[in-house]
C-alpha positions as CSV (number, residue, x, y, z in Angstrom):
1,X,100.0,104.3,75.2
2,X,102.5,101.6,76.2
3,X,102.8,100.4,79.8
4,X,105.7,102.4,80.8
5,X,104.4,105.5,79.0
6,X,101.1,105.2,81.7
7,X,103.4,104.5,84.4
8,X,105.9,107.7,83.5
9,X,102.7,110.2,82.6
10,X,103.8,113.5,83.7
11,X,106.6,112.4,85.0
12,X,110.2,113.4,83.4
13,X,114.1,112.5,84.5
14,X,114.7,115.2,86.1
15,X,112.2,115.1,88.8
16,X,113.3,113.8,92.0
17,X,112.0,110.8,92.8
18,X,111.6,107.6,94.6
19,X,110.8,103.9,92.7
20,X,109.6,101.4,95.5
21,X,110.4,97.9,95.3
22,X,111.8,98.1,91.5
23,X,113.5,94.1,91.8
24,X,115.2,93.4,88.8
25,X,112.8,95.6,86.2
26,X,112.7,99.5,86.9
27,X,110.3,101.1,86.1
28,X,112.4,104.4,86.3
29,X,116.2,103.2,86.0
30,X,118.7,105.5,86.5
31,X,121.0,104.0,83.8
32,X,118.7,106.0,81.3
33,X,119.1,109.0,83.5
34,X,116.3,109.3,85.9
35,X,117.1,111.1,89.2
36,X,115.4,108.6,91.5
37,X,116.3,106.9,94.4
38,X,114.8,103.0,94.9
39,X,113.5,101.8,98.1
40,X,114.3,97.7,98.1
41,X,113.8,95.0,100.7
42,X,117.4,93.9,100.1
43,X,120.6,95.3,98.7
44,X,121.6,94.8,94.9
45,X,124.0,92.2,95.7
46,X,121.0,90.4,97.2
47,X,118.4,90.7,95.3
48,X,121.0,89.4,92.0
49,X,121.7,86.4,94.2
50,X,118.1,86.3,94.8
51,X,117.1,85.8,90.9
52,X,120.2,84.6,89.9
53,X,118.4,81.1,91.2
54,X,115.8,81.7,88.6
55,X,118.1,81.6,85.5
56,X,118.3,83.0,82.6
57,X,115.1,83.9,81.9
58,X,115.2,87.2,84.3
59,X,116.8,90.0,83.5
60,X,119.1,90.7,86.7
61,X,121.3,92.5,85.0
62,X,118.8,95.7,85.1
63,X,119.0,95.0,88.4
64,X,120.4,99.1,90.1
65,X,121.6,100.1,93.5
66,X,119.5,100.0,96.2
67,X,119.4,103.3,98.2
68,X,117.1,102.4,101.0
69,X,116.4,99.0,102.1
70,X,113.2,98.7,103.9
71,X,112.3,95.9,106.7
72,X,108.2,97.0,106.9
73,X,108.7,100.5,108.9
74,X,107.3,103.3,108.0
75,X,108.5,105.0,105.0
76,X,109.1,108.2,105.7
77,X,110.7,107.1,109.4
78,X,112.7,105.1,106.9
79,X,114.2,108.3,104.8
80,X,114.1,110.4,107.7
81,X,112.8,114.3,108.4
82,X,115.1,115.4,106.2
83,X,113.7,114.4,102.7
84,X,109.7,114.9,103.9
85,X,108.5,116.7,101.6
86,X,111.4,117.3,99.1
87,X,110.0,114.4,96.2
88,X,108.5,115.1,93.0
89,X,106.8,111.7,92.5
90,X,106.7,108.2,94.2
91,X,106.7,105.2,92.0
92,X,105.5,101.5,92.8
93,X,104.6,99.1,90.7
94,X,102.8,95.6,92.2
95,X,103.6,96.9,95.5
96,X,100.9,98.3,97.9
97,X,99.1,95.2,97.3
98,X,101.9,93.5,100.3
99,X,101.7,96.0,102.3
100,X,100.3,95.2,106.0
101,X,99.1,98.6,106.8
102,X,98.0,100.5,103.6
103,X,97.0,103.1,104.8
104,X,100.3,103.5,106.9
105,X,101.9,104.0,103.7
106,X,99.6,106.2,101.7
107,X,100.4,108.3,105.0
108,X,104.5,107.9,104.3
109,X,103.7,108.3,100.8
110,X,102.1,111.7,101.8
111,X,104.4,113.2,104.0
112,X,107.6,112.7,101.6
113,X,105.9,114.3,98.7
114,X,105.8,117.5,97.8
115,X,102.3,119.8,97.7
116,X,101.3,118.6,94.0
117,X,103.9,115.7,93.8
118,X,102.4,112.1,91.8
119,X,102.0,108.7,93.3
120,X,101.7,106.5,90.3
121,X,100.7,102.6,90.6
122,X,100.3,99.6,88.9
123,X,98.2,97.8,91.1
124,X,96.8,93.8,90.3
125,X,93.5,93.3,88.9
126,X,91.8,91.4,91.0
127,X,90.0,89.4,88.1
128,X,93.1,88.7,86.5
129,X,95.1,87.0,88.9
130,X,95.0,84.7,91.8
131,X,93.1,86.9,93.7
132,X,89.7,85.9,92.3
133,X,88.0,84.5,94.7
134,X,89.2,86.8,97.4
135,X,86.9,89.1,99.0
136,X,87.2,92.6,97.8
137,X,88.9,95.4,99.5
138,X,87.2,98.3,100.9
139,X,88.0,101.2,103.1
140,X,87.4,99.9,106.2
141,X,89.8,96.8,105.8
142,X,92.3,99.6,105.4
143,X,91.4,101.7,108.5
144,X,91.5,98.2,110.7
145,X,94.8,97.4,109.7
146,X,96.5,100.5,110.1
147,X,95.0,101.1,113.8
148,X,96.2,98.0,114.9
149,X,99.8,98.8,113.0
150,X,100.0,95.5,111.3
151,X,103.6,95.3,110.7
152,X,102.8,91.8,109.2
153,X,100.3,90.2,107.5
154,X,97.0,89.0,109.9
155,X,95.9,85.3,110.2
156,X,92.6,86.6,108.0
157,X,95.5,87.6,105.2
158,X,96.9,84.4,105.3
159,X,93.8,82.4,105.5
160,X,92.6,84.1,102.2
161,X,96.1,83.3,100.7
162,X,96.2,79.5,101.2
163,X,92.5,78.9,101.1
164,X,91.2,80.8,98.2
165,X,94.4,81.6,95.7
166,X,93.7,80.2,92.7
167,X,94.9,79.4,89.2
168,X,93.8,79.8,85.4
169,X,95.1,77.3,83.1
170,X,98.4,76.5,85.6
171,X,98.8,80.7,85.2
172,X,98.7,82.8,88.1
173,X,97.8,85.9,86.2
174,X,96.2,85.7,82.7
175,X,94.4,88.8,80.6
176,X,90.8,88.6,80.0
177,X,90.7,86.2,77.2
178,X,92.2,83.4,79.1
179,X,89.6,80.7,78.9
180,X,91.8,78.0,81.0
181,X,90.5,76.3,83.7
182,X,90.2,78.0,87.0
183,X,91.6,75.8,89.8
184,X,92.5,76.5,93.7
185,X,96.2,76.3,94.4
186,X,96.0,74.3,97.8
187,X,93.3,71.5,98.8
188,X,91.4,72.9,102.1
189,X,93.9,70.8,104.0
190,X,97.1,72.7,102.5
191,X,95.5,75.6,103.3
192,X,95.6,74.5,106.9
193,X,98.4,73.0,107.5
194,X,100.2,76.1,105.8
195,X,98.0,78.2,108.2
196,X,99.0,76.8,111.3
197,X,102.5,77.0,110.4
198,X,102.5,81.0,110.2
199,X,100.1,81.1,113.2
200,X,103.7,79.6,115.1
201,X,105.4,82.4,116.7
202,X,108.5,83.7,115.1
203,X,106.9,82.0,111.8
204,X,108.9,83.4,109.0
205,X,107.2,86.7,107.7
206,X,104.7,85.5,104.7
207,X,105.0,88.0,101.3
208,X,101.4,87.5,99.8
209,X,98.8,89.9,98.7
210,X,96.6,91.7,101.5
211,X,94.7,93.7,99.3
212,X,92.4,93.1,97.0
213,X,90.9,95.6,93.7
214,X,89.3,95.8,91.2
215,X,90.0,99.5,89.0
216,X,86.3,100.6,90.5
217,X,86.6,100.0,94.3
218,X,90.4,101.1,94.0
219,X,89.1,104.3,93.1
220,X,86.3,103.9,95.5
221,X,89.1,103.8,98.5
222,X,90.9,106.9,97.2
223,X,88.1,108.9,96.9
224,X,86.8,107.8,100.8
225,X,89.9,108.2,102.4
226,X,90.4,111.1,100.7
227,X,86.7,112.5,102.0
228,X,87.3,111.4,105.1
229,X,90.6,113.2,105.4
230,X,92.7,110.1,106.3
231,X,95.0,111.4,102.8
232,X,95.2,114.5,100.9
233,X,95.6,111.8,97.6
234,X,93.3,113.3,94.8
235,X,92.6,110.5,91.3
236,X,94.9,112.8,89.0
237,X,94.8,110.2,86.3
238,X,93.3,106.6,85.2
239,X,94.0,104.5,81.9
240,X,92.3,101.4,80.9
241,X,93.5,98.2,82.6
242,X,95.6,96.0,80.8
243,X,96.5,92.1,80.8
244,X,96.5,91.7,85.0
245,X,97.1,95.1,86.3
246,X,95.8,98.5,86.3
247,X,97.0,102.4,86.5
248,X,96.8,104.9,88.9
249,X,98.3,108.7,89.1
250,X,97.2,110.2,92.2
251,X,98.2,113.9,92.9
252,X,98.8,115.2,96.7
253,X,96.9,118.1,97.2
254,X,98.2,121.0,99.2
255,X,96.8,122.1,102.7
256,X,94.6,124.8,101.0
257,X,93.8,123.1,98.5
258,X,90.1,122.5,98.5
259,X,88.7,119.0,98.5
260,X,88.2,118.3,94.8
261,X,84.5,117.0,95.2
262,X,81.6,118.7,97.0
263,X,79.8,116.6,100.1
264,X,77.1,115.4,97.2
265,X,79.3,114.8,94.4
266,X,81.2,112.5,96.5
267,X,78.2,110.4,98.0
268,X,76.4,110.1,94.1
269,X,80.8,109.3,93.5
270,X,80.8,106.4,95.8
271,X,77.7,105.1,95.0
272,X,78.4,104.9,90.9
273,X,81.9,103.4,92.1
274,X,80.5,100.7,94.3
275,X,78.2,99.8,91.3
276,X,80.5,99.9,89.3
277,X,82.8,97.6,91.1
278,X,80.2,95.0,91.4
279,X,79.8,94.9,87.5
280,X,83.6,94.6,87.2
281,X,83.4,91.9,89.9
282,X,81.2,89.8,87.6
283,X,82.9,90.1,84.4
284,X,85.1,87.3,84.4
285,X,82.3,85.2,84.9
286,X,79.9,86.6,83.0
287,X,82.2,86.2,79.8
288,X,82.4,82.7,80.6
289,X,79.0,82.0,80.5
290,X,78.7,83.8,77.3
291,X,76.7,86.9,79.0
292,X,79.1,88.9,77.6
């Protein structure tokens, strides 16, 4: 199954939908007849002036219409009352992984989908990218940020960004049988200087990852916030990961819908996940010592 086939499972055109953040590559375009509306953080005209600086070698002439531009509110405040509930599926492909306050939008996410509509991501693999060294999400993190309504990224974020991003081979994402060199991407004293920059007040928002999984704890999350009734998101679908991403359908259960594991099913649940996680975790480096 190709990428876009995992991205598009159970999903057809003529399901109404929403495609977050779709840049200049959609994921569902409406020139081949989806009935989806994108959510964008600028305006077509913007974003082709936006890649247009990169050259040739992006495709900006995929580049569709922007319905909704978002500036970090809430989603659903964002579309308004009127369309809560009325989508078949949500789409968002290297998204959630900016998002300040998760949790904030798996709540949107929720609220404008109907009973049984799909959230399908691509989300970065932690062990494929420069996220490596970064410390690996878990539920709490989640639950933090969105009490304290993090509308931007906190000093912690940032810290981990400029500090601990790192490099394979000059790559910034690689598959698993990159054998380049793993490098940081700022000397400790970047990392600072860049740091006390954004601590500044009215510093310019930074874009960076905030969150950080691996296919295991991912999983892990859904299935605790899920338990602990912060979402009504139940793991519809998985396929293996691929290159430096992996793939998600979750399906919104409905009010009555019963949770879809018993109270011991999900404890033994997390605890294989959390294991899990930590074999994932070592992977990468247990290939390169030829463990593996």
């Amino acid at each position: 199954m190709d990428r876009l086939a995992k991205i598009r499972y159970r999903l057809d055109p003529f399901m109404r939908g929403l495609e977050i953040g779709p840049s200049y590559n959609p994921c569902m375009p409406k020139a081949d007849g989806w009935m989806v509306e994108t959510i964008d953080h600028l305006s077509r005209e913007e974003l082709v002036a936006k890649f247009s600086a990169f050259g040739k070698e992006l495709p900006i002439d995929k580049i569709e219409t922007v319905d909704w531009i978002w500036s970090g509110e809430p989603l659903d405040e964002l579309l308004g009352p009127d369309r809560h509930g009325t989508y078949d599926y949500i789409v968002a492909s290297h998204v959630i992984e900016h998002i300040p306050d998760l949790l904030g939008f798996f709540m949107s996410a929720q609220r404008l989908l109907k009973d049984g509509g799909m959230l399908s991501l691509v989300v970065p693999d932690k062990r494929h990218c420069f996220d490596i060294f970064k410390p690996i999400t878990l539920t709490p993190d989640l639950l933090e940020a969105h009490e304290n309504r993090h509308r931007r990224h906190s000093m912690r974020t940032a810290a981990h960004w400029f500090a601990y991003s790192s490099q394979r081979g000059g790559r910034g994402d690689w598959d698993s049988a990159d054998r380049g060199e793993l490098r940081l991407t700022y000397t400790l004293e970047q990392a600072q200087s860049a740091l006390n920059t954004y601590a500044r007040e009215k510093a310019p928002y930074l874009d960076c990852h905030a969150w950080y999984f691996v296919p295991s704890s991912f999983l892990l999350v859904m299935e605790e916030l899920r338990g602990l009734d912060y979402t009504r998101f139940d793991v519809a679908q998985t396929f293996e990961p691929a290159g430096c991403e992996f793939y998600v359908l979750l399906r919104k259960a409905g009010e009555a819908d019963p949770p879809r594991l018993t109270h011991d099913e999900l404890e033994n649940r997390r605890l294989e996940l959390l294991q899990a996680a930590m074999r994932e975790l070592s992977e990468p480096f247990r290939q390169e010592a030829g463990l593996i």
